[in-house]
N, C-alpha and C positions, 0 to 999 in steps of 0.2 A: 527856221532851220538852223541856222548860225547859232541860235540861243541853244538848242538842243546838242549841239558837236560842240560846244563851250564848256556847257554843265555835260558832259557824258567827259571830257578830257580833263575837267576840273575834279571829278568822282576819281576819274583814273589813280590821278596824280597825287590826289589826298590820299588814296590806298597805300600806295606805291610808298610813299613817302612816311607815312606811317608804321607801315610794319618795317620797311629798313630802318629804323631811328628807335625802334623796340629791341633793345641789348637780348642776346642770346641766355637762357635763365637756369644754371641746373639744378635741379634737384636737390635741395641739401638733405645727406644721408642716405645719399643712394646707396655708396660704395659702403658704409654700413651695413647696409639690408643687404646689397650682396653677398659680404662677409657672414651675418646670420643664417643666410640661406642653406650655406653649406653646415650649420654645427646644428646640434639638437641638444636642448637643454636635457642634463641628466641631475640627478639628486649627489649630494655633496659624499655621501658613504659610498656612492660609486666611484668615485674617481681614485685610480689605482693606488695601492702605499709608498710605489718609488716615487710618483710625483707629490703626494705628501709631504713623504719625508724629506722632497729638496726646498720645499717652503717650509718647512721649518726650520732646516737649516741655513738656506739663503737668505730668508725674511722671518727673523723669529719677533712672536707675537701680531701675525699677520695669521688672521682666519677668510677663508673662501667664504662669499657669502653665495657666488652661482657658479656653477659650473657648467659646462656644454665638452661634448663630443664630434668631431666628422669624421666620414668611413676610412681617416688615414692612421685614425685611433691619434691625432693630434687633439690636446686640449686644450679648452682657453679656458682660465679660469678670472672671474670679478675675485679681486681681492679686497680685502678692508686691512690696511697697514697699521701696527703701533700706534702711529701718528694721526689717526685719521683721514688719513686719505687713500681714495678707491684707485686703485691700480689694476688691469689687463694682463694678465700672462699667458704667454702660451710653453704649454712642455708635448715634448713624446710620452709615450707611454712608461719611458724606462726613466721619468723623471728629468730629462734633460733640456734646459730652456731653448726658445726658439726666437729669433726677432722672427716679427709678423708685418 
């Protein structure tokens, strides 16, 4: 009986002690995918002329390679820089940048 309340507190104790010493793990790219959730990719000829025209004037020789829309008519657009490097924006509708 002693052997059985030994190994049944040693079972415990291994549980107990193993999931506490198991670090909390998030998700990488959650908050990504939330962020996607809200936009809907649209096609590059949709997206309006006033925010065109502030990437061209703000970042000249920078072309969209995606664009996306959400129901606040906020845009995020991928961009491809002069330089080559992929940059994030987001504008209003009336072409005005927004931090995100």
């Amino acid at each position: 009986m002693k052997k059985i309340v030994l190994a049944t507190a040693l079972a415990i104790g291994s549980i107990s002690i193993g999931t506490a010493a198991t670090p909390i793990i998030f998700h990488d790219g959650i908050m990504e995918e939330i962020m996607l959730q809200d936009f809907k990719e649209i096609s590059v000829s949709e997206v309006p002329s006033p925010v065109v025209q502030a990437l061209e004037e703000d970042y000249p020789g920078a072309e969209i390679n995606k664009a996306y829309v959400d129901e606040n008519s906020t845009y995020k657009l991928e961009v491809l820089n002069e330089d080559g490097t992929m940059v994030e924006l987001y504008a209003d509708e009336n072409g005005n940048w927004l931090n995100m």
